[in-house]
MIGU-69512 format. One record per residue (C-alpha): x negated, y negated, z; residue number from 1. Coordinates in Angstrom, 2 decimals, always signed. Example, Ala and Ser with C-alpha at 12.3 -4.5 7.8 and 13.67 -1.06 7.14 Angstrom:
BEGIN
{xx -12.30 | yy +4.50 | zz +7.80 | k 1};
{xx -13.67 | yy +1.06 | zz +7.14 | k 2};
This chain:
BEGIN
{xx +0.00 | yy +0.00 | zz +0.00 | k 1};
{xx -3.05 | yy -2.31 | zz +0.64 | k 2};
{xx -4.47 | yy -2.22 | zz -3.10 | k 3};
{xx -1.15 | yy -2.82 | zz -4.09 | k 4};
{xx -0.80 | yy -5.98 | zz -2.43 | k 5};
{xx -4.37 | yy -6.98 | zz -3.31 | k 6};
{xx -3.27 | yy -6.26 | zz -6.78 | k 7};
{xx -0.84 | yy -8.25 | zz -6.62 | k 8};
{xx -2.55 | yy -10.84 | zz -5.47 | k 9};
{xx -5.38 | yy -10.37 | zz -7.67 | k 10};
{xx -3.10 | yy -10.52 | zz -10.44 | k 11};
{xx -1.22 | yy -14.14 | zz -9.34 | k 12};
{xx -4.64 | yy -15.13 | zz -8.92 | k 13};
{xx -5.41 | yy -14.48 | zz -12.41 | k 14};
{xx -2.07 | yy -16.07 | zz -14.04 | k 15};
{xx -2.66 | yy -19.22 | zz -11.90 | k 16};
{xx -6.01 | yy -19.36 | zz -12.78 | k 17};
{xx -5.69 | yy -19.15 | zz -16.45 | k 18};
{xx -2.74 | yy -22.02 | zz -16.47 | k 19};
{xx -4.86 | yy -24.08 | zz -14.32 | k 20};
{xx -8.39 | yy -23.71 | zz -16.22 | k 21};
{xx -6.91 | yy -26.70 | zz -18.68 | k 22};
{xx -6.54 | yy -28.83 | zz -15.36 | k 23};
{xx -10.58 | yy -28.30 | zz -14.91 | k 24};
{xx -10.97 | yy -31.36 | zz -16.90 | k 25};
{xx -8.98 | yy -33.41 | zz -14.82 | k 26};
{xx -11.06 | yy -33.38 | zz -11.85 | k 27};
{xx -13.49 | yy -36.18 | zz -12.44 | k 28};
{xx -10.11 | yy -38.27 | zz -12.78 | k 29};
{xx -8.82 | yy -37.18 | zz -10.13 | k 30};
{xx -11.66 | yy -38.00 | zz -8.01 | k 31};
{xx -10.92 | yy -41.74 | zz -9.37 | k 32};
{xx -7.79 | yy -41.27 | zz -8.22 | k 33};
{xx -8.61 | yy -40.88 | zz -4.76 | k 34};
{xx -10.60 | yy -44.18 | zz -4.93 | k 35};
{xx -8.05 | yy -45.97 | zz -6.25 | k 36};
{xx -4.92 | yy -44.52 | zz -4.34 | k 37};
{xx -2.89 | yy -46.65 | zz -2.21 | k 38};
{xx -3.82 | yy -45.36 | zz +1.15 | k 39};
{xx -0.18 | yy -46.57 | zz +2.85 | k 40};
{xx +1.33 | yy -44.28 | zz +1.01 | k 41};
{xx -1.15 | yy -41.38 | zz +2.77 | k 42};
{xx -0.27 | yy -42.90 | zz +6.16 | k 43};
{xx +3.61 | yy -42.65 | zz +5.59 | k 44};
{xx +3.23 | yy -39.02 | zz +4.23 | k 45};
{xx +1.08 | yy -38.07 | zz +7.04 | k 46};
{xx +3.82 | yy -39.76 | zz +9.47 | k 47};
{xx +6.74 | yy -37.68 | zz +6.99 | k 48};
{xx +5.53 | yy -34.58 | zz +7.51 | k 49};
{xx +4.97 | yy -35.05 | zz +11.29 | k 50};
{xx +8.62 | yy -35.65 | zz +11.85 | k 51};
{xx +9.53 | yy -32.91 | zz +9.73 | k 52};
{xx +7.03 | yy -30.89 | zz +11.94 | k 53};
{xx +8.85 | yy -32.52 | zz +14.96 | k 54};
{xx +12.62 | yy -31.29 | zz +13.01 | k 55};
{xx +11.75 | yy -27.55 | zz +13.09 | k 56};
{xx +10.21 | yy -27.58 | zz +16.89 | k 57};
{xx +13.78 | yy -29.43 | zz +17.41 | k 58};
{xx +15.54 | yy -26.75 | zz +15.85 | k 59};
{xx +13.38 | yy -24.12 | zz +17.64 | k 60};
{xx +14.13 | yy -25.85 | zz +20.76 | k 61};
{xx +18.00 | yy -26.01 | zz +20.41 | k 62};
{xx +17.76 | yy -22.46 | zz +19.75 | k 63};
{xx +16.32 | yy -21.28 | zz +22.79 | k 64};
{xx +18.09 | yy -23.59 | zz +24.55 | k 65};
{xx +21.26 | yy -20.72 | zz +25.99 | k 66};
{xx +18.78 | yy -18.66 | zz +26.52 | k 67};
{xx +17.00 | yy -17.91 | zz +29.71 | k 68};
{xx +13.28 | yy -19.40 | zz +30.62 | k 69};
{xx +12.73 | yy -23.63 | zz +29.99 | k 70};
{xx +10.06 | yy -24.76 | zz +27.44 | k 71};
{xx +9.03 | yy -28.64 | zz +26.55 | k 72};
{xx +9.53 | yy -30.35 | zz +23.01 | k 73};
{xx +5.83 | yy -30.66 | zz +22.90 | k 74};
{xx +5.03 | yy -27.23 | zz +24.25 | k 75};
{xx +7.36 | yy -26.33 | zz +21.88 | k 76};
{xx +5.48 | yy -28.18 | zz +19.01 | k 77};
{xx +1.62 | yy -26.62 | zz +20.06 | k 78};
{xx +3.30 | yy -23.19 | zz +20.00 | k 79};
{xx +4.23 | yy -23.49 | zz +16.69 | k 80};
{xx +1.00 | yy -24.80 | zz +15.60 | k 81};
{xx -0.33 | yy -22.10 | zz +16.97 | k 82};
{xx +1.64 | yy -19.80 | zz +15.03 | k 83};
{xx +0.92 | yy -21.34 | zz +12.17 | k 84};
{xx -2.80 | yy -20.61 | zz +12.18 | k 85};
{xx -2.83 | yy -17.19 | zz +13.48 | k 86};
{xx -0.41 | yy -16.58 | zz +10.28 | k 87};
{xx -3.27 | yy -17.60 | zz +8.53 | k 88};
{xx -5.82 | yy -16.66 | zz +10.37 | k 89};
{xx -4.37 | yy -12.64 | zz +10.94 | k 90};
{xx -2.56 | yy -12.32 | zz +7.20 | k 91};
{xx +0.37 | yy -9.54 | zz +8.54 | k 92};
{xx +3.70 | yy -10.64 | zz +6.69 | k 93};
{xx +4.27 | yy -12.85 | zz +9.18 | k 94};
{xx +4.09 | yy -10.18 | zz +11.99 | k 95};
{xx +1.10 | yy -11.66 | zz +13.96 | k 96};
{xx +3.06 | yy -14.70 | zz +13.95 | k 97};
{xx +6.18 | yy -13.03 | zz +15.73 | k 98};
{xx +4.00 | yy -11.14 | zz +18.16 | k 99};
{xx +2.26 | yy -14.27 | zz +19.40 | k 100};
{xx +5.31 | yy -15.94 | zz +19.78 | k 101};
{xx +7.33 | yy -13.58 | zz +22.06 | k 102};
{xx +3.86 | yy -13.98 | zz +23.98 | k 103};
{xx +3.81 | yy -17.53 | zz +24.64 | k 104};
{xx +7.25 | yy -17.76 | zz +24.74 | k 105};
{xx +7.12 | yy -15.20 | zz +27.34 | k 106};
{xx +4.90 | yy -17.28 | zz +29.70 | k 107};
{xx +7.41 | yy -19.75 | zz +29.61 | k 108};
{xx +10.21 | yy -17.53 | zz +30.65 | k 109};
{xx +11.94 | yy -16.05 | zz +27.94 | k 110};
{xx +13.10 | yy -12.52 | zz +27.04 | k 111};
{xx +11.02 | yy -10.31 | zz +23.87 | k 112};
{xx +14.63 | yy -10.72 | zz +22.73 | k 113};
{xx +15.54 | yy -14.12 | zz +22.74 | k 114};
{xx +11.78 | yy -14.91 | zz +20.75 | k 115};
{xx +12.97 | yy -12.36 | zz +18.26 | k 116};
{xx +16.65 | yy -13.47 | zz +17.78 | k 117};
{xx +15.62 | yy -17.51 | zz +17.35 | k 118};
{xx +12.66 | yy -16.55 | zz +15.01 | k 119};
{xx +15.01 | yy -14.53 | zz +12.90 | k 120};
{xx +17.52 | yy -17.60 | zz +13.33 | k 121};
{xx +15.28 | yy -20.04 | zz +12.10 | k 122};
{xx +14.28 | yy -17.88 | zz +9.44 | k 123};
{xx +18.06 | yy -18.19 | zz +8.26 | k 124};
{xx +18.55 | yy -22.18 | zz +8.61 | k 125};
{xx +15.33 | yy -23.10 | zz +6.91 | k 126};
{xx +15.86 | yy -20.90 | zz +4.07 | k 127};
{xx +19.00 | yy -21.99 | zz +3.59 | k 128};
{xx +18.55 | yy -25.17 | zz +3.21 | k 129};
{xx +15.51 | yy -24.56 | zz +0.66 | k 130};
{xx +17.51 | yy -22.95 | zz -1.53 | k 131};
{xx +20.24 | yy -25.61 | zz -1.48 | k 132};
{xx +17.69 | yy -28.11 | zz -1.91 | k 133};
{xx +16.05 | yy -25.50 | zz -5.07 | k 134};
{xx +19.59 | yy -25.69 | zz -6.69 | k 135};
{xx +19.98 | yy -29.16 | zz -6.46 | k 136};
{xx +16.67 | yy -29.92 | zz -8.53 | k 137};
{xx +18.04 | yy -27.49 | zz -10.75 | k 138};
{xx +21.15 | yy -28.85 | zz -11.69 | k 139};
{xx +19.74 | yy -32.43 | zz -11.52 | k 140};
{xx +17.48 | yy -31.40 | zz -14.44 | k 141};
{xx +20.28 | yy -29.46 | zz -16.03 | k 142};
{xx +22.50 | yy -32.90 | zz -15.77 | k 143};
{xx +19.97 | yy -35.12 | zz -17.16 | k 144};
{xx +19.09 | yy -32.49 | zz -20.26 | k 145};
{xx +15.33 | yy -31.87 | zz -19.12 | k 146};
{xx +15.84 | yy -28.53 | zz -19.54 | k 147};
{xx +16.56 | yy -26.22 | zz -22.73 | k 148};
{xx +18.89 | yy -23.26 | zz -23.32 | k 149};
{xx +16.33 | yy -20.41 | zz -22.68 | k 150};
{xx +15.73 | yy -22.18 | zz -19.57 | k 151};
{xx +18.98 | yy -22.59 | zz -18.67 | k 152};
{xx +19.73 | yy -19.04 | zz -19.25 | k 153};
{xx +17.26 | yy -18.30 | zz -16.51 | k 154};
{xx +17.73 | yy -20.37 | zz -14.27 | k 155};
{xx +21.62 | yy -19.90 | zz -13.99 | k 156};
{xx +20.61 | yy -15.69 | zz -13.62 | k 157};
{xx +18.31 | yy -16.95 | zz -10.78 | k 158};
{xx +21.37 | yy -19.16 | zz -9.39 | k 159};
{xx +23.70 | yy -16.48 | zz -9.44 | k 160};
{xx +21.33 | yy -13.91 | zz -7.75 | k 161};
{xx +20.49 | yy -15.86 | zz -4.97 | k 162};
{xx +24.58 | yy -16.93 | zz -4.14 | k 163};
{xx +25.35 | yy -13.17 | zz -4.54 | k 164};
{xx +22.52 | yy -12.31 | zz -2.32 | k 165};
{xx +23.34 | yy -15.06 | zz +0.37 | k 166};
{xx +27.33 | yy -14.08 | zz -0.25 | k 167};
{xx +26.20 | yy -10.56 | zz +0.66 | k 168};
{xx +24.32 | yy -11.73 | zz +3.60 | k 169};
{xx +26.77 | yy -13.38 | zz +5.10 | k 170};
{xx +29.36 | yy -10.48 | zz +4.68 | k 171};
{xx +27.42 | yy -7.47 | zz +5.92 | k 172};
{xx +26.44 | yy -9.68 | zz +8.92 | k 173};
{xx +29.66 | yy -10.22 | zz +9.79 | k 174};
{xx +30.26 | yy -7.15 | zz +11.23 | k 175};
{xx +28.12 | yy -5.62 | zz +14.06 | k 176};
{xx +28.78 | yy -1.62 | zz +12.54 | k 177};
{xx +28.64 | yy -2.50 | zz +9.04 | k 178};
{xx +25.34 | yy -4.74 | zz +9.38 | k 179};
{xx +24.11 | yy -1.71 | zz +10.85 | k 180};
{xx +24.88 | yy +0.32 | zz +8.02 | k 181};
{xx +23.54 | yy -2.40 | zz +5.71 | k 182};
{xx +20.13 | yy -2.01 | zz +7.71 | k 183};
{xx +20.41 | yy +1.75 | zz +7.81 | k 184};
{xx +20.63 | yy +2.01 | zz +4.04 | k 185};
{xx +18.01 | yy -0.70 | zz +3.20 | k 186};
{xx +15.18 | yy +1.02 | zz +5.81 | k 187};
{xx +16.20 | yy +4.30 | zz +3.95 | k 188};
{xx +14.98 | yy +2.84 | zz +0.93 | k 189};
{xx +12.11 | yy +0.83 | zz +2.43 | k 190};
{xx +11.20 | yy +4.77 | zz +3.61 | k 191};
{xx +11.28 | yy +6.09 | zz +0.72 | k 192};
{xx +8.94 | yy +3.61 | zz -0.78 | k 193};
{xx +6.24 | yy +4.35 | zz +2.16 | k 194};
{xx +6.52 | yy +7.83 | zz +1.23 | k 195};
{xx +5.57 | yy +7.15 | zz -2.03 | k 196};
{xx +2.24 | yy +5.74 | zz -1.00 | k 197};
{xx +1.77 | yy +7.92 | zz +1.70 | k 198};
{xx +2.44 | yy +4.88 | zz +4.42 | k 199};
{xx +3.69 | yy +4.80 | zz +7.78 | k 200};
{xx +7.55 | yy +4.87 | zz +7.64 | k 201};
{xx +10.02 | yy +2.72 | zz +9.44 | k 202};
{xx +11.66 | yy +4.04 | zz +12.76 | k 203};
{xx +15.25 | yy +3.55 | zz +11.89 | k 204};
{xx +16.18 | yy +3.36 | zz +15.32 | k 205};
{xx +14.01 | yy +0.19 | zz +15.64 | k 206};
{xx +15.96 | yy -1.25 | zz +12.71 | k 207};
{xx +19.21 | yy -0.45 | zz +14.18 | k 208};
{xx +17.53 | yy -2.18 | zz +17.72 | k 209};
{xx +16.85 | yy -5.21 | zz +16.12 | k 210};
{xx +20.12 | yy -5.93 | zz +14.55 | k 211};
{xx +22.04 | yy -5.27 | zz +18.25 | k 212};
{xx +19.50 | yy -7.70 | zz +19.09 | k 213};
{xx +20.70 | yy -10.66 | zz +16.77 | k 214};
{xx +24.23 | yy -9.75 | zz +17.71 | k 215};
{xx +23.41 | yy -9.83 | zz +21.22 | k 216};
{xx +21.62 | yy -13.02 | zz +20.33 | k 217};
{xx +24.82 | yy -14.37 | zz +18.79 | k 218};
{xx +26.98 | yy -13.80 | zz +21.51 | k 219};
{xx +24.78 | yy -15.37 | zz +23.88 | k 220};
{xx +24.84 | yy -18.38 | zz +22.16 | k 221};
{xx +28.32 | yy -18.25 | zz +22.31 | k 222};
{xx +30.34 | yy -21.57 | zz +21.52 | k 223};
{xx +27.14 | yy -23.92 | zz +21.38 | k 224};
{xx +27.66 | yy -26.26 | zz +18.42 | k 225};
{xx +25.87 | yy -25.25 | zz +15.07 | k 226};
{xx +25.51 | yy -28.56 | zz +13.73 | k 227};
{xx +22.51 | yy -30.00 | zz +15.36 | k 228};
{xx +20.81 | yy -26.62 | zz +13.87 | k 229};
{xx +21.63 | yy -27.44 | zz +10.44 | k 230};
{xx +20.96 | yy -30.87 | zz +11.09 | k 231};
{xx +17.29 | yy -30.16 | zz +12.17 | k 232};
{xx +16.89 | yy -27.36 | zz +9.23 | k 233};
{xx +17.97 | yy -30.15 | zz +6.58 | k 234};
{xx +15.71 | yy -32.86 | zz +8.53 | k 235};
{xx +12.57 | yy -30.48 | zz +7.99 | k 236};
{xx +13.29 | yy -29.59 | zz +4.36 | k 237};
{xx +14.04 | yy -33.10 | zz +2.87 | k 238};
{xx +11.35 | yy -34.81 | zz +4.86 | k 239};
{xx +8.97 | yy -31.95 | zz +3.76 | k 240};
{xx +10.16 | yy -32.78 | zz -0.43 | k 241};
{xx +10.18 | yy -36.49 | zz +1.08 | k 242};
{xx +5.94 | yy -36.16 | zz +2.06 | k 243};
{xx +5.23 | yy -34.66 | zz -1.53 | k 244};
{xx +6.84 | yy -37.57 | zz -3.09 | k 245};
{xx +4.59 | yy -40.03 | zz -1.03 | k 246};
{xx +1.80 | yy -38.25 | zz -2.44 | k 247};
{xx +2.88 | yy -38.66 | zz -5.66 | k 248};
{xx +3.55 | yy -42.33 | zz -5.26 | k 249};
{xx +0.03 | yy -42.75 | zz -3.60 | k 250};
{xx -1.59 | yy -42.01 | zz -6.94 | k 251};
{xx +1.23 | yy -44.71 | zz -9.10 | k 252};
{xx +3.30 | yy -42.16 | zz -10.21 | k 253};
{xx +7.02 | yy -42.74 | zz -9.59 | k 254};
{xx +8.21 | yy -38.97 | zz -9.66 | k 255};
{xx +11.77 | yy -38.27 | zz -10.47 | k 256};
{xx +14.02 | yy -36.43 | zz -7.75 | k 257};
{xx +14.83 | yy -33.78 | zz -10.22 | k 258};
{xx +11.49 | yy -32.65 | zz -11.35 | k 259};
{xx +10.51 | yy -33.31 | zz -7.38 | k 260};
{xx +13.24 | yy -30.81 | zz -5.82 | k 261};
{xx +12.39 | yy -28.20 | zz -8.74 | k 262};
{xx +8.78 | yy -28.46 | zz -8.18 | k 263};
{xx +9.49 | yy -27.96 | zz -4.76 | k 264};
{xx +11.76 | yy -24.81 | zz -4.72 | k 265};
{xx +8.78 | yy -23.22 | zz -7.34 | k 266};
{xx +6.36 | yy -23.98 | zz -4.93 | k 267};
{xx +8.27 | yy -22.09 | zz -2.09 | k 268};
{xx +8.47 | yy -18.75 | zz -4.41 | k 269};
{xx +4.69 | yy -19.13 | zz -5.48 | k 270};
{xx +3.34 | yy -19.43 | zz -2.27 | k 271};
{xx +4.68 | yy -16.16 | zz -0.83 | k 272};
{xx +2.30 | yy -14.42 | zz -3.09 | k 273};
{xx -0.69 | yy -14.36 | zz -1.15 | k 274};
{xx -1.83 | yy -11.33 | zz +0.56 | k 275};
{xx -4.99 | yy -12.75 | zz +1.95 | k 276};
{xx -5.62 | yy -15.97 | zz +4.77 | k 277};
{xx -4.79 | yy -18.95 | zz +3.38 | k 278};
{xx -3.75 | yy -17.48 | zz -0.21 | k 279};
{xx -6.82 | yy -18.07 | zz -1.34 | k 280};
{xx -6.07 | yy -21.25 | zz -2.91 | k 281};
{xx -2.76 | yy -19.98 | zz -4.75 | k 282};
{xx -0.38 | yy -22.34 | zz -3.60 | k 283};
{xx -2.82 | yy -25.12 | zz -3.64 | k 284};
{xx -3.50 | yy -24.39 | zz -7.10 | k 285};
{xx +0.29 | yy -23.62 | zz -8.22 | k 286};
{xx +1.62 | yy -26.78 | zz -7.01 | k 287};
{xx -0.92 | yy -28.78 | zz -9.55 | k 288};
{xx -0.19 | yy -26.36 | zz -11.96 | k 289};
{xx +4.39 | yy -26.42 | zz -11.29 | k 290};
{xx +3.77 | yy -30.37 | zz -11.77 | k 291};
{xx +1.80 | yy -30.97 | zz -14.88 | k 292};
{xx +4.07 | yy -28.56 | zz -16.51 | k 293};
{xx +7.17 | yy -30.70 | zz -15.20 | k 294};
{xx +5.57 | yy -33.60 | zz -16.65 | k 295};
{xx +3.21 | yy -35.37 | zz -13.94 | k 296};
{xx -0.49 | yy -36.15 | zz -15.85 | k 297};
{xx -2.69 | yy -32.87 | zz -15.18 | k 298};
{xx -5.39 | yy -35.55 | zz -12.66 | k 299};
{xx -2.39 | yy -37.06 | zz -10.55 | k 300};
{xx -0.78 | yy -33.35 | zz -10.15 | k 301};
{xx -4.06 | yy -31.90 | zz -9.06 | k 302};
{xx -4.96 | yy -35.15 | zz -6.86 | k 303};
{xx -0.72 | yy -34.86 | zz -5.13 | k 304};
{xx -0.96 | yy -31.29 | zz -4.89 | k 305};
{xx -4.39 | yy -31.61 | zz -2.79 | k 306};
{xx -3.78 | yy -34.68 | zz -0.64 | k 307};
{xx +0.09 | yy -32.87 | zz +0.40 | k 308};
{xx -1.50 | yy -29.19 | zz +1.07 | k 309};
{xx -3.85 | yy -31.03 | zz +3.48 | k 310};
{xx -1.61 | yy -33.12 | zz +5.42 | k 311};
{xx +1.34 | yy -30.09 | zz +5.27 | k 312};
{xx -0.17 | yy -26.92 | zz +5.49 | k 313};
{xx -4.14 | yy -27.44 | zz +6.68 | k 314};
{xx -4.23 | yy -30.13 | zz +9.01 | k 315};
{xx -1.30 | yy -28.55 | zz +10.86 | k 316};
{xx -2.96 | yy -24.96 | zz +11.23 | k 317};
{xx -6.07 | yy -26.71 | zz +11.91 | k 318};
{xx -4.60 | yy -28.57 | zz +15.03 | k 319};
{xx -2.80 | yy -25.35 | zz +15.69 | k 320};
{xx -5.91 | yy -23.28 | zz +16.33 | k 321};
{xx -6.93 | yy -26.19 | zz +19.12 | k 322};
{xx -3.15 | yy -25.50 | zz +20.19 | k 323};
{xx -3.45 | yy -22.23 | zz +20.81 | k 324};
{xx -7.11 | yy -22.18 | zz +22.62 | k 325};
{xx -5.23 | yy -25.14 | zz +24.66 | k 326};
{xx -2.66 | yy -22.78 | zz +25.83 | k 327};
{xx -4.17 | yy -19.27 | zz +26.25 | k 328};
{xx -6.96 | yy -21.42 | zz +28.49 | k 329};
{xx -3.09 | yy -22.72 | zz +30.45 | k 330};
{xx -2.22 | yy -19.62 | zz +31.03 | k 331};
């Protein structure tokens, strides 16, 4: 199962290398860029994407909120730092991620359960709200005819699949016995899969677990109002698509919304590629790549692409490893 994932990295690797190999040129431009960029527009990305940060340790917060054990907003915040750079730093699917979590979480009080159910919550809220915010820079090209049939085609199959798949969602999870059956048959398949590569299989009864655990989850947040969660999911997505756009303007180009939401919801799919810390430059390199075939010059795509990875994705893991020394040394 390993050298499959490697080749599939390997492989994305490849593709993004070969569409961004015409970029190569554009470097010495965009290193004029940089000299030349309006360095406000830096400051109010950099101050963007820390209230977007501060929107998901809100939502995170709210979440564990029923639940038994008390945790700061700013504890809150270095925790999920933290988990941001061990995701890095320990590549796992996101499983090294979860597993420091229920740890810190634990010193402050709460259950393995209650770290697992608001994760998995989360999980649900963000990516909601990316894909609503994917569809609407869809149809905003699709309005303004920036996008031809072919296209079209595709995109509308992609549309569909992802409403049937939430629609599906939402009605197996519905019901406590049938979302059981749901899991039942999916880690069935997921089995036989594992046994094809001669892997480790899924314990069903860890499945089945982990669903009476979001139930459980659900009831215990009983009547506590929704809307602040999908208040603080949509608050971390747009202000998220809201930094990239001050990157663009840094370098004087005045990016449409439509080409700035699509870009976005590519970037999301691209990035989940990588199989190895950091993904080896993949997402980096896709975003310049998503943008200069939208229609941004090749130099101010590659110069955007850079300054918004390292205000969004490194700077935050690298104040999240300081985070997490800070509170392992706490405890």
């Amino acid at each position: 199962m390993i050298w499959v994932k490697r080749g599939i990295t390997l492989l994305a690797f490849s593709i993004v290398l070969y569409f961004f190999w015409p970029l190569l040129g554009e470097l010495r431009k965009t290193a004029d860029l940089f000299r030349e960029a309006q360095w406000g527009w830096i400051v109010v990305a950099f101050l963007l994407q820390f209230a977007s940060y501060a929107n998901l340790t809100g939502l995170n917060h709210l979440l564990l909120r029923p639940f038994e054990g008390k945790i700061s907003f700013w504890r809150m915040m270095a925790v999920l730092s933290s988990l941001a750079f061990i995701e890095v730093a320990i590549p796992s699917a996101g499983v090294s991620g979860v597993v420091l979590r229920a740890r810190l979480l634990g010193k402050s009080g709460y259950s393995l359960e209650a770290s697992m159910f608001t994760v998995f919550l989360e999980a649900i809220y963000i990516s909601a709200v990316m894909i609503v915010v994917s569809l609407a820079g869809i149809w905003y090209l699709v309005q303004y005819g920036q996008v031809r049939r072919f296209q079209w085609v595709l995109l509308f199959a992609l549309t569909v699949i992802a409403i049937s798949a939430g629609l599906l969602a939402y009605w197996a999870g519905k019901d406590r016995n049938r979302a059981k059956r749901w899991a039942l048959k999916g880690g069935e398949i997921w089995n036989w899969l594992l046994q094809k590569f001669k892997r480790p299989q899924l314990l069903l009864d860890d499945t089945i677990n982990r669903v009476d655990v979001f139930f459980n989850g659900l009831e215990h947040l009983g009547k506590t109002p929704r809307w602040p969660f999908t208040t603080t999911s949509i608050g971390r997505v747009l202000l998220d698509v809201a930094t990239l756009g001050a990157c663009f303007a840094a370098f004087h180009f005045p990016i449409s919304l439509g080409v700035l939401l699509t870009g976005f919801g590519l970037m999301l799919t691209l990035s989940g590629l990588a199989a190895i810390p950091g993904g080896f430059g993949l997402a980096d390199a896709s975003l310049a790549i998503i943008y200069a075939r939208l229609g941004a010059p090749g130099a101010v795509a590659v110069a955007a692409a850079l300054a918004y990875r390292i205000i969004a994705y490194w700077l935050i893991r690298f104040a999240g490893f300081f985070s997490w020394i800070i509170l392992e040394a706490k405890s």
